[in-house]
MDTraj code that builds the backbone (N, CA, C; nanometers):
import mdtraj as md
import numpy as np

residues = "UNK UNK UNK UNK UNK UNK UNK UNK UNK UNK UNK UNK UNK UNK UNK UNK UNK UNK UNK UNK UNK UNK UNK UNK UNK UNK UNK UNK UNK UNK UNK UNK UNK UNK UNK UNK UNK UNK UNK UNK UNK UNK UNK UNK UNK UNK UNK UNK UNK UNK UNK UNK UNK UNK UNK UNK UNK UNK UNK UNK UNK UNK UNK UNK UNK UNK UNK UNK UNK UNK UNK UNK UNK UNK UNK UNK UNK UNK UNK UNK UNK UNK UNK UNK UNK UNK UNK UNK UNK UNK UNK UNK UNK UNK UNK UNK UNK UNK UNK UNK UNK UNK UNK UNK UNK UNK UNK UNK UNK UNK UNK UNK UNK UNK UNK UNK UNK UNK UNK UNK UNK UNK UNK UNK UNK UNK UNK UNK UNK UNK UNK UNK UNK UNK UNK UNK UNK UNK UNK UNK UNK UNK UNK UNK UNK UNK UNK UNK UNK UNK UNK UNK UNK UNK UNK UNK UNK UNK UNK UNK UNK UNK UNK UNK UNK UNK UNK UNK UNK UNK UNK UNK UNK UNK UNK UNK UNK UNK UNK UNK UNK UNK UNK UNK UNK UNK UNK UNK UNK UNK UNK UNK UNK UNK UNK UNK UNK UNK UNK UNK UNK UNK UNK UNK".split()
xyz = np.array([
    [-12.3227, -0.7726, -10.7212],
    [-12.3909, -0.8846, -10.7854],
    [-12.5360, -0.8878, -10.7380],
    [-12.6254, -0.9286, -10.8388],
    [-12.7362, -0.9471, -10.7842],
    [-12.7699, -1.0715, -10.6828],
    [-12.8920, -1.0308, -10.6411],
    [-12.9299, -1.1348, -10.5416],
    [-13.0586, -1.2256, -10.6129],
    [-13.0125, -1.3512, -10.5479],
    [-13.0796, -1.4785, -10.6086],
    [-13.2601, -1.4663, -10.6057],
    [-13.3513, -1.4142, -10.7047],
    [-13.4837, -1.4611, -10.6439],
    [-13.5333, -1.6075, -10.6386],
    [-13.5566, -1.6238, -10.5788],
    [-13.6504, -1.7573, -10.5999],
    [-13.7912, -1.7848, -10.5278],
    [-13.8598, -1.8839, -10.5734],
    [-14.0330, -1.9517, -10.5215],
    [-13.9736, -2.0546, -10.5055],
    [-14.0123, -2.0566, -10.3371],
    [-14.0777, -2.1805, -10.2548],
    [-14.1717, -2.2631, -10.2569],
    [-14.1770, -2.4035, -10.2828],
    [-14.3286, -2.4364, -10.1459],
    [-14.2641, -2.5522, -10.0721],
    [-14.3525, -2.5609, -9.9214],
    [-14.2939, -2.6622, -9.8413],
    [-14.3910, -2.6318, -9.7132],
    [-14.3257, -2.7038, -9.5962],
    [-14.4176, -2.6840, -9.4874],
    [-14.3055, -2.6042, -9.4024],
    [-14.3893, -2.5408, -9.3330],
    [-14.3348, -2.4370, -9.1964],
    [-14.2993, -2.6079, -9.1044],
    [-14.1706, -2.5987, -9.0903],
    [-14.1518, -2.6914, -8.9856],
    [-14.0665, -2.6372, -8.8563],
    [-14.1097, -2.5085, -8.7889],
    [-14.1075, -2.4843, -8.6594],
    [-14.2081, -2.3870, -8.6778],
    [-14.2509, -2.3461, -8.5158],
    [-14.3213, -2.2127, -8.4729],
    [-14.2536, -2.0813, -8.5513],
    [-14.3512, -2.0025, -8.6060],
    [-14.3173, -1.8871, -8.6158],
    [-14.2575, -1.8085, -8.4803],
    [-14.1400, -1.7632, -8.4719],
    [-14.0898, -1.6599, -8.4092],
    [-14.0947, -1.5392, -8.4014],
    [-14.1781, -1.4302, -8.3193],
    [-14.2064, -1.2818, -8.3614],
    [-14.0945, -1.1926, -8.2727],
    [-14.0136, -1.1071, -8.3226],
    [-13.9202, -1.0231, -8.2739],
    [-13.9311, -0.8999, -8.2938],
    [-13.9374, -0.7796, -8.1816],
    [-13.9842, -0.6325, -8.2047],
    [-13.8245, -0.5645, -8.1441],
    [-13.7976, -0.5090, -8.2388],
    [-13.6793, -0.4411, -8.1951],
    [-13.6754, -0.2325, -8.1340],
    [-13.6109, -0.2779, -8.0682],
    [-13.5939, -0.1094, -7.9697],
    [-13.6631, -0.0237, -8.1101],
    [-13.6010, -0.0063, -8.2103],
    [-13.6011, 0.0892, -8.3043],
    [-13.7779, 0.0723, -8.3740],
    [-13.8777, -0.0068, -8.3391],
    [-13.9545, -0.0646, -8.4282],
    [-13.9893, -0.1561, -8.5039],
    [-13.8802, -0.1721, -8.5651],
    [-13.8814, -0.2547, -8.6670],
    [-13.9143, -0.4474, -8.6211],
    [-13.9410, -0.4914, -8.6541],
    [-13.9749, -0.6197, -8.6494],
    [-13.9806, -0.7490, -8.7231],
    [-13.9486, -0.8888, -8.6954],
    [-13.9369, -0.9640, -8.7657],
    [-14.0179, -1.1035, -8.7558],
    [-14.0664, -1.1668, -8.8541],
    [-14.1014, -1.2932, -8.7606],
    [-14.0114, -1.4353, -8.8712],
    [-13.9506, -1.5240, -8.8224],
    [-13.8784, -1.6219, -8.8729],
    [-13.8932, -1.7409, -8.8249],
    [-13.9101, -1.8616, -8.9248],
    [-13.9254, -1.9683, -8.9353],
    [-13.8337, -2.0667, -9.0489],
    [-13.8490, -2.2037, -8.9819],
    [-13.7436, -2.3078, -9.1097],
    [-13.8882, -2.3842, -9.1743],
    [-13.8226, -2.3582, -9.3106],
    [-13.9355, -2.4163, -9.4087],
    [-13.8366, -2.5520, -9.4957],
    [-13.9364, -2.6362, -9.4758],
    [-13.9158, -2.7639, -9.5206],
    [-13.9899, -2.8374, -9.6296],
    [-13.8433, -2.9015, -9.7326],
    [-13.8887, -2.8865, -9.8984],
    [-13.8811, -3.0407, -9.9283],
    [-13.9496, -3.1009, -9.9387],
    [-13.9116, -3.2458, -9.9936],
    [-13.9304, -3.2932, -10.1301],
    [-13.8558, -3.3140, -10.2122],
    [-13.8845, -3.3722, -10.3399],
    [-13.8710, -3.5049, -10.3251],
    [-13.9543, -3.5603, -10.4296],
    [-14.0209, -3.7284, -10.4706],
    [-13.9965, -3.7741, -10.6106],
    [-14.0196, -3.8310, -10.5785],
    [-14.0201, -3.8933, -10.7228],
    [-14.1124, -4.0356, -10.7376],
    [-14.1565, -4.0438, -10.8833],
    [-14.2974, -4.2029, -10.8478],
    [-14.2044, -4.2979, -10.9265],
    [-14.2394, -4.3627, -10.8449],
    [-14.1737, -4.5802, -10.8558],
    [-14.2826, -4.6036, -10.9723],
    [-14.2248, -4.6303, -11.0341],
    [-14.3280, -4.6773, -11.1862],
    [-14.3655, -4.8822, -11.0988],
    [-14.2646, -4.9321, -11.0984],
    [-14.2332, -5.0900, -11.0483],
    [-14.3286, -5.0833, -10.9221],
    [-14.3532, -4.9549, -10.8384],
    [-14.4323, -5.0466, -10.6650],
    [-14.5657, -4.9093, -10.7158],
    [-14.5181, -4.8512, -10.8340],
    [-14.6518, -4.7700, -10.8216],
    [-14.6936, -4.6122, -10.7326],
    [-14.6210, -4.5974, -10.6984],
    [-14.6239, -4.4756, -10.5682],
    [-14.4841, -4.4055, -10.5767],
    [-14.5339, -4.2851, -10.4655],
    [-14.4429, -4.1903, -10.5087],
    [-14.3180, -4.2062, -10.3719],
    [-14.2129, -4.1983, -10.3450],
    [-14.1064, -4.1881, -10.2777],
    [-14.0267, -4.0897, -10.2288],
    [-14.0298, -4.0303, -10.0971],
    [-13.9692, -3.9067, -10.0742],
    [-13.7942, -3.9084, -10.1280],
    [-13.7501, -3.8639, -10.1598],
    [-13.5931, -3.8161, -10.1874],
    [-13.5236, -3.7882, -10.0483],
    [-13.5453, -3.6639, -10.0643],
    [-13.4111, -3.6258, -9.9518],
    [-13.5404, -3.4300, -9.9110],
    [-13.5227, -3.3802, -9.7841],
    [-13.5577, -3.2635, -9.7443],
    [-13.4600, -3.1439, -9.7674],
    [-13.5222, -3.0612, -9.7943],
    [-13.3885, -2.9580, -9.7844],
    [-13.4609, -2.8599, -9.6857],
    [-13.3737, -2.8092, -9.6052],
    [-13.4441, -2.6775, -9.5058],
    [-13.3640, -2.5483, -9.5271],
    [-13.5019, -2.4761, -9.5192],
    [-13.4162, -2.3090, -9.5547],
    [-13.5033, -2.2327, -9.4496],
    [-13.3972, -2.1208, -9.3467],
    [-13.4784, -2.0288, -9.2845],
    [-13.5029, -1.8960, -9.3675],
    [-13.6321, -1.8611, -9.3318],
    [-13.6852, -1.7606, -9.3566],
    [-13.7410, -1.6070, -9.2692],
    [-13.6794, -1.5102, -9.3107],
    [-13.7184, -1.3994, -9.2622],
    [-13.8394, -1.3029, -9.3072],
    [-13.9450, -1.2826, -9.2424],
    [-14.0457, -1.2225, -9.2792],
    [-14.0362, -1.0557, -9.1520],
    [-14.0165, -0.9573, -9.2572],
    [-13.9874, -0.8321, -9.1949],
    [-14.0929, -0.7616, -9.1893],
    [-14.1007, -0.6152, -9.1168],
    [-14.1899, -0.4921, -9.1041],
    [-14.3554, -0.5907, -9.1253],
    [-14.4337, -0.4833, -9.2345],
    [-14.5639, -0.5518, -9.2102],
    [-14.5626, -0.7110, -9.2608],
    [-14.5369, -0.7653, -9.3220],
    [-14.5193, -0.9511, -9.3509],
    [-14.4858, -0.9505, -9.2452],
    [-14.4009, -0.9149, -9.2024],
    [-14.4043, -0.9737, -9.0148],
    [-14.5011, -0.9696, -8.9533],
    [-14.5092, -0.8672, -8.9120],
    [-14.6958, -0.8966, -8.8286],
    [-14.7985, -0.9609, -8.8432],
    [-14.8200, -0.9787, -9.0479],
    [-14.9037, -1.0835, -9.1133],
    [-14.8861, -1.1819, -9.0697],
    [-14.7579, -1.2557, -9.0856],
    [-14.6467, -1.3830, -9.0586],
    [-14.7489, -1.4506, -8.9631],
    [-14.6761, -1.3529, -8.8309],
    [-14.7174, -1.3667, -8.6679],
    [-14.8655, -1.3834, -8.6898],
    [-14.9096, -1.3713, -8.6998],
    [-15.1010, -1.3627, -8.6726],
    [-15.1409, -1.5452, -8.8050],
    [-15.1089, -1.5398, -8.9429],
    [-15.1392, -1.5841, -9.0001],
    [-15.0560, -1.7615, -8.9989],
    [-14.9564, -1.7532, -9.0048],
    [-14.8825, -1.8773, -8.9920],
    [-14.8636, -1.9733, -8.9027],
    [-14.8463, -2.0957, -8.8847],
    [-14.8204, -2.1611, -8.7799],
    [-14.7846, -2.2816, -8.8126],
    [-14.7143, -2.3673, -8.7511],
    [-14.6140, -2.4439, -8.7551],
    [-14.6940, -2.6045, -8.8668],
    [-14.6420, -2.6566, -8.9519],
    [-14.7440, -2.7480, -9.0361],
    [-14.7911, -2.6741, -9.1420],
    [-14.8092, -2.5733, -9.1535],
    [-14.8671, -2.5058, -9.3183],
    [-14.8010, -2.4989, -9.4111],
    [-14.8487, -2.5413, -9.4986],
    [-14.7556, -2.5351, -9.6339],
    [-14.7943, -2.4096, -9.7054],
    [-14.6596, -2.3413, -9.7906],
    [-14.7006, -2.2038, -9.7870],
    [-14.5956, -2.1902, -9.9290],
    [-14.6446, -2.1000, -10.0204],
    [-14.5515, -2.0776, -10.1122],
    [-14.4613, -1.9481, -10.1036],
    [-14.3311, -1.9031, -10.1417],
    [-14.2897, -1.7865, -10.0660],
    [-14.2245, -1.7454, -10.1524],
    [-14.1887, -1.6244, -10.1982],
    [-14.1253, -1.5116, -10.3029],
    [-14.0478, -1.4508, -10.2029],
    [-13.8967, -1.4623, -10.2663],
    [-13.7954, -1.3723, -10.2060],
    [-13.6338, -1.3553, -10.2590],
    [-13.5490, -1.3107, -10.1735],
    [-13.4130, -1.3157, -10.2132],
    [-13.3347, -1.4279, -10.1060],
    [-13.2579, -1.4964, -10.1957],
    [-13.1797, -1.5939, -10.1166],
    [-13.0322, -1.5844, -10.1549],
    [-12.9915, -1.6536, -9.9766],
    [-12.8660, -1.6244, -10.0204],
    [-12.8003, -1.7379, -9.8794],
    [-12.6641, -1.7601, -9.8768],
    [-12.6136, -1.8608, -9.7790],
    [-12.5391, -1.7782, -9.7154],
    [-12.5315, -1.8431, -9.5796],
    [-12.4842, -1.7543, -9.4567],
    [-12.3875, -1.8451, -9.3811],
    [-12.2963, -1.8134, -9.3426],
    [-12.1767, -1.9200, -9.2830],
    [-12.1969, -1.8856, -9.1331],
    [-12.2217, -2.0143, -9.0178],
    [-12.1823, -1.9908, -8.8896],
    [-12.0703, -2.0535, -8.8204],
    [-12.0850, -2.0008, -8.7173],
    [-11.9874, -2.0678, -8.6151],
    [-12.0626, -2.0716, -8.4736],
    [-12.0386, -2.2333, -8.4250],
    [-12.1114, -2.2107, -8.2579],
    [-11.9882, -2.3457, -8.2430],
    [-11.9481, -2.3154, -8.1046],
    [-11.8178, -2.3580, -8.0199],
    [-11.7306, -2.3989, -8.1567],
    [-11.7286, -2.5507, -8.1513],
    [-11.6383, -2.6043, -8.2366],
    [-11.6586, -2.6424, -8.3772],
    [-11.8079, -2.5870, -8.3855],
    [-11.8397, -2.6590, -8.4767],
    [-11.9011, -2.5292, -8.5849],
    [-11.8884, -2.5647, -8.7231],
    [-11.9269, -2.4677, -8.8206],
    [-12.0259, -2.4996, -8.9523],
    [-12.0700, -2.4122, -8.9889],
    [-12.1354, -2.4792, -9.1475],
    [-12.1630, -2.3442, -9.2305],
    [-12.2777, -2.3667, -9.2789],
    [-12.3479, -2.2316, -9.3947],
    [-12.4519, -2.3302, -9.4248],
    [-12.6144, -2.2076, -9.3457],
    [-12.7344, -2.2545, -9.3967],
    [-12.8134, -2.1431, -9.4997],
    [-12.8727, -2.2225, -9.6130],
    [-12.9956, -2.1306, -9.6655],
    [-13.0630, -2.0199, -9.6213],
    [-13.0550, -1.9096, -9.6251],
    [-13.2017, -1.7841, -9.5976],
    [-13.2734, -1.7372, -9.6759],
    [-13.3726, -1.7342, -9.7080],
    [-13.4667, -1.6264, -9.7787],
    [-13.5248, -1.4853, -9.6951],
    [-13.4776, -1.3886, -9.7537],
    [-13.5346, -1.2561, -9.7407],
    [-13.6562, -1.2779, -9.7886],
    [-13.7964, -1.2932, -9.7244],
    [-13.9331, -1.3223, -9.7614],
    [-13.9646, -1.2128, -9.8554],
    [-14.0458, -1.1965, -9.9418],
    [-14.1261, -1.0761, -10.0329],
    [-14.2696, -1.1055, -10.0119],
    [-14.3013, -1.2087, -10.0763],
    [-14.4513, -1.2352, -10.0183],
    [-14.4557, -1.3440, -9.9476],
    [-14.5869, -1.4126, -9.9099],
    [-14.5799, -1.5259, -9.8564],
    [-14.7745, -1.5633, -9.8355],
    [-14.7627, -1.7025, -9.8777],
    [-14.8831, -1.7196, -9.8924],
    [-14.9481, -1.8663, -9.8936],
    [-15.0158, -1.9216, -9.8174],
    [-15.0754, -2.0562, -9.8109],
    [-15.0738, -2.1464, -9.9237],
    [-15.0630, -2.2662, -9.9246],
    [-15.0567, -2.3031, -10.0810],
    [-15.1760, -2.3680, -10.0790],
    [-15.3097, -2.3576, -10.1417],
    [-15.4355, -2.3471, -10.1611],
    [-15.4757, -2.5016, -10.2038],
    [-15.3525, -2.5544, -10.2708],
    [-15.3561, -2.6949, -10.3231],
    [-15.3997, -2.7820, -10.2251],
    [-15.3877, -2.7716, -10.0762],
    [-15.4083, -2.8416, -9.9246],
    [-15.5149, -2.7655, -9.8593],
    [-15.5303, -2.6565, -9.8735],
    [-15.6646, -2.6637, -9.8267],
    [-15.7258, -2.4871, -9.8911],
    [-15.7984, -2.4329, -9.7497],
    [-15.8551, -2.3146, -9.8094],
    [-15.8078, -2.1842, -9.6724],
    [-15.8273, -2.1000, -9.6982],
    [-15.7639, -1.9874, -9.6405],
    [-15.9013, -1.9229, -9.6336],
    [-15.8709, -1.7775, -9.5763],
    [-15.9637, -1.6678, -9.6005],
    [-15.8284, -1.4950, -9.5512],
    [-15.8873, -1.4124, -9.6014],
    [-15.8021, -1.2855, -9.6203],
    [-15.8409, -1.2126, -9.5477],
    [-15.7824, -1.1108, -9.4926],
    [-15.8406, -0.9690, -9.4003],
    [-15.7467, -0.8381, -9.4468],
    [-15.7841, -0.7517, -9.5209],
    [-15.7066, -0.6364, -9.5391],
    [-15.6482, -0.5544, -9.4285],
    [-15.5770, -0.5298, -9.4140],
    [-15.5095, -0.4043, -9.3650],
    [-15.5497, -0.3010, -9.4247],
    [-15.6056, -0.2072, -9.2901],
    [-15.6201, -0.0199, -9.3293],
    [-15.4686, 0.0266, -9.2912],
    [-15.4206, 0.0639, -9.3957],
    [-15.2821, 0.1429, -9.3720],
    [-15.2859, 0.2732, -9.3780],
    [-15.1975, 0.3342, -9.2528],
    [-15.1803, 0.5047, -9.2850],
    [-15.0423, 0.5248, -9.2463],
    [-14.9590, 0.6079, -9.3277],
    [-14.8459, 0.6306, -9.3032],
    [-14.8512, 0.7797, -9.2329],
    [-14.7439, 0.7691, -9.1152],
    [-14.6809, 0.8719, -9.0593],
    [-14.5377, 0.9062, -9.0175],
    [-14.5317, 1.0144, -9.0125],
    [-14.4167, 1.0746, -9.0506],
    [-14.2381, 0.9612, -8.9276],
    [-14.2000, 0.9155, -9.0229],
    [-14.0654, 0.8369, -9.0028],
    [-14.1261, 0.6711, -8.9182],
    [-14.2301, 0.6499, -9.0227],
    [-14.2863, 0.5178, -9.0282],
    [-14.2681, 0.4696, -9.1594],
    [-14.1881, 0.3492, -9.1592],
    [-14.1762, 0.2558, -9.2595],
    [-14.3211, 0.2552, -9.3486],
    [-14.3347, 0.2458, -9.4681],
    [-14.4363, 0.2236, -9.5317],
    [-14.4646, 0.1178, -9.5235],
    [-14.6385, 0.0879, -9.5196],
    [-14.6801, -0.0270, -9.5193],
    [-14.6802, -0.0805, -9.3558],
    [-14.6848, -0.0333, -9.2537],
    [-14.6816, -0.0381, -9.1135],
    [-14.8468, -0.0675, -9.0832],
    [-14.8970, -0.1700, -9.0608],
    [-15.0304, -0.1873, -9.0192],
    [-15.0409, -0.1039, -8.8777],
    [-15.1496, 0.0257, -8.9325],
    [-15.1977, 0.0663, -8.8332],
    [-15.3765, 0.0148, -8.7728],
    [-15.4007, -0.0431, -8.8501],
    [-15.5103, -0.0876, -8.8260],
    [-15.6200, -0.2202, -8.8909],
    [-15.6618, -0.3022, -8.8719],
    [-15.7272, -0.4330, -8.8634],
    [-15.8927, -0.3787, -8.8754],
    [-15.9249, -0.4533, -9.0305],
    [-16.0595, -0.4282, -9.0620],
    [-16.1305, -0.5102, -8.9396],
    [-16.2843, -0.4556, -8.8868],
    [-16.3303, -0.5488, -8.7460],
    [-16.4455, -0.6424, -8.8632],
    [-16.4448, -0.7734, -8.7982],
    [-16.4938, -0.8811, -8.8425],
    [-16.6504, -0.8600, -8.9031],
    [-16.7132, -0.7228, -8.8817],
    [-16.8314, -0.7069, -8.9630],
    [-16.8112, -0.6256, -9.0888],
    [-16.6568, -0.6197, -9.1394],
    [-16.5988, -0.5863, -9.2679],
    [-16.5531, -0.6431, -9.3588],
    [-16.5938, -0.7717, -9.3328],
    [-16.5460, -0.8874, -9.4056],
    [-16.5347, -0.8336, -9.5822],
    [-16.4652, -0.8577, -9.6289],
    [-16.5265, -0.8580, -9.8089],
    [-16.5752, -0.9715, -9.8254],
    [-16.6408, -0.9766, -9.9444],
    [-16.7348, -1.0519, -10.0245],
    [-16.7035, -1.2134, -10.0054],
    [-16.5655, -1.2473, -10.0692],
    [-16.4981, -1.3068, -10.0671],
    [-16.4554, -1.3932, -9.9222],
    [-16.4174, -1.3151, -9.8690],
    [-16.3878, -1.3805, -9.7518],
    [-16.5309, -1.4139, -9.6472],
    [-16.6573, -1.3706, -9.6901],
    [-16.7561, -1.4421, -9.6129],
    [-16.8167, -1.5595, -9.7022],
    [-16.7651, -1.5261, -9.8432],
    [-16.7765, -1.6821, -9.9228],
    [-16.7337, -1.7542, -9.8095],
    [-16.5936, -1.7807, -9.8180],
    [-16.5441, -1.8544, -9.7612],
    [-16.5603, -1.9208, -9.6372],
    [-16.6074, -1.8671, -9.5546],
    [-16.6655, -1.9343, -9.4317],
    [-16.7557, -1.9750, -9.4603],
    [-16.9033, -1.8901, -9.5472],
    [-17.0158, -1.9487, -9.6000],
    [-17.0162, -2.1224, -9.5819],
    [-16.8837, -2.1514, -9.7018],
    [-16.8935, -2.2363, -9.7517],
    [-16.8694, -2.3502, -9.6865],
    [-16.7452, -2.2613, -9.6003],
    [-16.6965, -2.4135, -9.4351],
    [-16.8477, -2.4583, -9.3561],
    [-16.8778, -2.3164, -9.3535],
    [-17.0235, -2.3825, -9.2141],
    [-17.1284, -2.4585, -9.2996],
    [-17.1201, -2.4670, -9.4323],
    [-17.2220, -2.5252, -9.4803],
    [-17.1841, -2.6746, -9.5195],
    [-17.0814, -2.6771, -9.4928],
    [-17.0460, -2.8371, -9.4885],
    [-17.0719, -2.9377, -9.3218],
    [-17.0764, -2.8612, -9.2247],
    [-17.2156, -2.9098, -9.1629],
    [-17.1220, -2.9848, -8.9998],
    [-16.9166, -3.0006, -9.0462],
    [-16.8952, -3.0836, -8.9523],
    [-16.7518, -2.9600, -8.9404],
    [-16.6732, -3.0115, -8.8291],
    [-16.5363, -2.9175, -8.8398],
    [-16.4529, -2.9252, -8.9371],
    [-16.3946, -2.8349, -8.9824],
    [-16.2825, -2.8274, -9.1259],
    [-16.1473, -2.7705, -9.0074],
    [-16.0942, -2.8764, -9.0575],
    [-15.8997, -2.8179, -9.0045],
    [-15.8561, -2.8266, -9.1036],
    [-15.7187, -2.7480, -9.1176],
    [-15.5929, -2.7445, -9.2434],
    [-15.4900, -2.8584, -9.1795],
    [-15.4097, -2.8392, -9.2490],
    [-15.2879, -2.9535, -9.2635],
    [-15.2403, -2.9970, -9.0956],
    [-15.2610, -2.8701, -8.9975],
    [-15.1773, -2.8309, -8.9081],
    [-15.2909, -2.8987, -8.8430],
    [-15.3946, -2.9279, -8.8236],
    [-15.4891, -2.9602, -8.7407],
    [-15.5668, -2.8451, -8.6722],
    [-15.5733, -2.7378, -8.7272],
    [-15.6158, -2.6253, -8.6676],
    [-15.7542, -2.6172, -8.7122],
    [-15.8176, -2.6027, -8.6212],
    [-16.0017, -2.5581, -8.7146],
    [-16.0350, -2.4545, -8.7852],
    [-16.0553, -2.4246, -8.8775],
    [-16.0809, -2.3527, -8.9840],
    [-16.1221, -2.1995, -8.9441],
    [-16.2667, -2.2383, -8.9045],
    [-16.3519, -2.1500, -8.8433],
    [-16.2936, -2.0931, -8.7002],
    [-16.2680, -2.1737, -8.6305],
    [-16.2522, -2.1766, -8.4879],
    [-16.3223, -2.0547, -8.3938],
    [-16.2763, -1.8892, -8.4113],
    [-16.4056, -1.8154, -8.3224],
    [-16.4521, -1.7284, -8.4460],
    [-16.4245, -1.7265, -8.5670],
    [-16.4714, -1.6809, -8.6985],
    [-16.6704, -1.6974, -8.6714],
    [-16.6846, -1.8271, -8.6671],
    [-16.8017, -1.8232, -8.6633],
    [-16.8984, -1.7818, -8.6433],
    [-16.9053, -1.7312, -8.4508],
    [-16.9893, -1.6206, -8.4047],
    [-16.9432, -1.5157, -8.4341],
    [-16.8571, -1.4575, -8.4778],
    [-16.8090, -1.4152, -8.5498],
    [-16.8891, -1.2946, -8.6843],
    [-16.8897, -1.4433, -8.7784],
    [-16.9727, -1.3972, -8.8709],
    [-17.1067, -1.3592, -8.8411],
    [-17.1481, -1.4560, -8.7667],
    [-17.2989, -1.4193, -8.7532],
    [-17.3394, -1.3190, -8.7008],
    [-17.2456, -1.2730, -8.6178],
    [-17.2881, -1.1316, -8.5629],
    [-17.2739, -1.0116, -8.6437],
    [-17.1929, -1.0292, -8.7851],
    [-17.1812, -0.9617, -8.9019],
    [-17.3059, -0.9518, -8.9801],
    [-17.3297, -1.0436, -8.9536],
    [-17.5284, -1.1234, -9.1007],
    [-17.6001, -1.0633, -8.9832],
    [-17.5733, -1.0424, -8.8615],
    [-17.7006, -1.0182, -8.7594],
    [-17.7321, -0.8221, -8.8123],
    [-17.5829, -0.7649, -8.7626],
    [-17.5567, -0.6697, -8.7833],
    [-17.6145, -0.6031, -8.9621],
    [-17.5845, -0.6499, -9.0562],
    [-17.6088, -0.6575, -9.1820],
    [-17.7570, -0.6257, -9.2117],
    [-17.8175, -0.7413, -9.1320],
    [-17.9868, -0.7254, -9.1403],
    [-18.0461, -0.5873, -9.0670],
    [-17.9484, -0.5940, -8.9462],
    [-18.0146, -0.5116, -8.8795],
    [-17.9848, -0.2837, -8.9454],
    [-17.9059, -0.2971, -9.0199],
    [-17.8672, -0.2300, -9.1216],
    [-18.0343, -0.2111, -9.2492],
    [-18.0102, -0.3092, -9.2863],
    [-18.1256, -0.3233, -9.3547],
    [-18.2934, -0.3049, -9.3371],
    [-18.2862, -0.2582, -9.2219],
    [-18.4113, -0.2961, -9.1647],
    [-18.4157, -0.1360, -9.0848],
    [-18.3187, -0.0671, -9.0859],
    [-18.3262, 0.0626, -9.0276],
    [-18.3488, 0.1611, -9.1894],
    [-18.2743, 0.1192, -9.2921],
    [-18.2770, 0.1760, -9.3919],
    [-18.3876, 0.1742, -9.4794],
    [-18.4998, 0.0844, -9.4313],
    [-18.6291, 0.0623, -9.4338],
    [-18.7084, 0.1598, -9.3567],
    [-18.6752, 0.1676, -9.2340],
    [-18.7502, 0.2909, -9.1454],
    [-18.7477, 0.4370, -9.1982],
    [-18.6233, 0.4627, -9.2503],
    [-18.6070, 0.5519, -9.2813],
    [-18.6501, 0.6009, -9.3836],
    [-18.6810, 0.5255, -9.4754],
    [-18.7811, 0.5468, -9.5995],
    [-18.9295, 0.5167, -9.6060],
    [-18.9366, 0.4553, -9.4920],
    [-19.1194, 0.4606, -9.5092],
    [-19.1910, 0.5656, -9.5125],
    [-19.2773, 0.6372, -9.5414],
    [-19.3626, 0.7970, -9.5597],
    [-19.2784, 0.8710, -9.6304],
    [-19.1551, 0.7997, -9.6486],
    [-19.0884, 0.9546, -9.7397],
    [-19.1506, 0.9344, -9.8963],
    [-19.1922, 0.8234, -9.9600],
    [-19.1766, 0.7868, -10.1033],
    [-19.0970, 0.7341, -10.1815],
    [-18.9498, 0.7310, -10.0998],
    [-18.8602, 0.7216, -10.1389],
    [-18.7918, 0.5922, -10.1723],
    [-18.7323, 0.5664, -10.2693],
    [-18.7252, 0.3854, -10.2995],
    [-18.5424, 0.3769, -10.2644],
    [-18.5643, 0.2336, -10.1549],
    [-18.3958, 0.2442, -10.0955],
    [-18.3331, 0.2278, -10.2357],
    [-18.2127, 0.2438, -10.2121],
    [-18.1451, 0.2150, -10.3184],
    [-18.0758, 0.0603, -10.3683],
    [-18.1050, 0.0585, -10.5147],
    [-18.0899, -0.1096, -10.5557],
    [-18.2686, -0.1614, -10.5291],
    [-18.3217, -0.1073, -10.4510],
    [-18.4915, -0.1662, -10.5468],
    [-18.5362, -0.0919, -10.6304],
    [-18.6494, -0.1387, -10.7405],
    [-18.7224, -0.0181, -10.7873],
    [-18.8393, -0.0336, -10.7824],
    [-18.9118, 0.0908, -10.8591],
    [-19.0720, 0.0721, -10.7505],
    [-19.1420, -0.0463, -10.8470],
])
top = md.Topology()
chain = top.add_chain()
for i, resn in enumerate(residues, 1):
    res = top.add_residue(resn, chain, resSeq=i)
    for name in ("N", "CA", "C"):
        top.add_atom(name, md.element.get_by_symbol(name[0]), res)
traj = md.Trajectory(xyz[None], top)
């Protein structure tokens, strides 16, 4: 039989957990928490229902993402396979929710994020998709120095849901990227003075 897909959203309501096993492989897992509402037409406002909690497994590279990117309070939307699992501890028994994670991703509706690619290289009896390596912070894309752009130009601290600061060591960070950047620019200038030569992207 097939397995159930479904989309999440809710908040991470524990710490991410990161687990590296003898063999490699790795996991990071958390309980995500779903509340539906409903609005009181009569008092005007909206009314929580009831929570539902489901744990989630985030494997191989989403694991490592997981671990670095998530933390306890974020609301996050999540693509995966679900399915119910029956336990037993002393006397007592049940069956809770799991999702096998596929993707997983901030829900943008609460606040703002920023991205960092992974350089991936596969080698021989390595899982595909194994982060071997972390672009360094003067590789930002386009996009993702929008994004800070836009935090530092609002002038005071930005936190997400979790209370975490946005920026937090991003900042010097960047600037040492814009420092670096100029200073790029300004050699590629040297190098063309007496030649005649027009850098590239001006014209004469």
């Amino acid at each position: 039989m097939n397995d159930i897909q479904v989309v999440l959203r809710g908040n991470i309501a524990s710490d991410p957990r990161f687990v590296r096993f003898d063999d490699g492989n790795c996991v990071t897992s958390f309980r995500l928490a779903s509340t539906s509402s409903w609005f009181d037409r009569e008092h005007n406002t909206w009314v929580d229902r009831r929570t539902t909690y489901v744990s989630v497994n985030c494997r191989r590279a989403l694991a490592t993402s997981a671990e670095q990117s998530l933390h306890k309070g974020h609301p996050v939307v999540i693509t995966g396979r679900l399915w119910e699992r029956a336990w037993t501890k002393d006397d007592r028994s049940g069956r809770t929710l799991e999702v096998e994670a596929e993707t997983v991703g901030h829900d943008l509706t609460f606040g703002i994020s920023a991205f960092t690619r992974f350089t991936r290289e596969r080698h021989a009896g390595e899982p595909v998709g194994t982060p071997r390596e972390v672009r360094g912070a003067d590789e930002r894309d386009p996009d993702t120095a929008a994004v800070y752009g836009a935090v530092r130009e609002i002038g005071e601290p930005v936190t997400d849901v979790s209370g975490l600061t946005v920026l937090d060591d991003d900042t010097t960070v960047a600037a040492d990227g814009a420092e670096r950047e100029t200073e790029r620019e300004t050699e590629a200038k040297r190098e063309t003075a007496g030649t005649g030569k027009v850098p590239a992207g001006r014209a004469r």
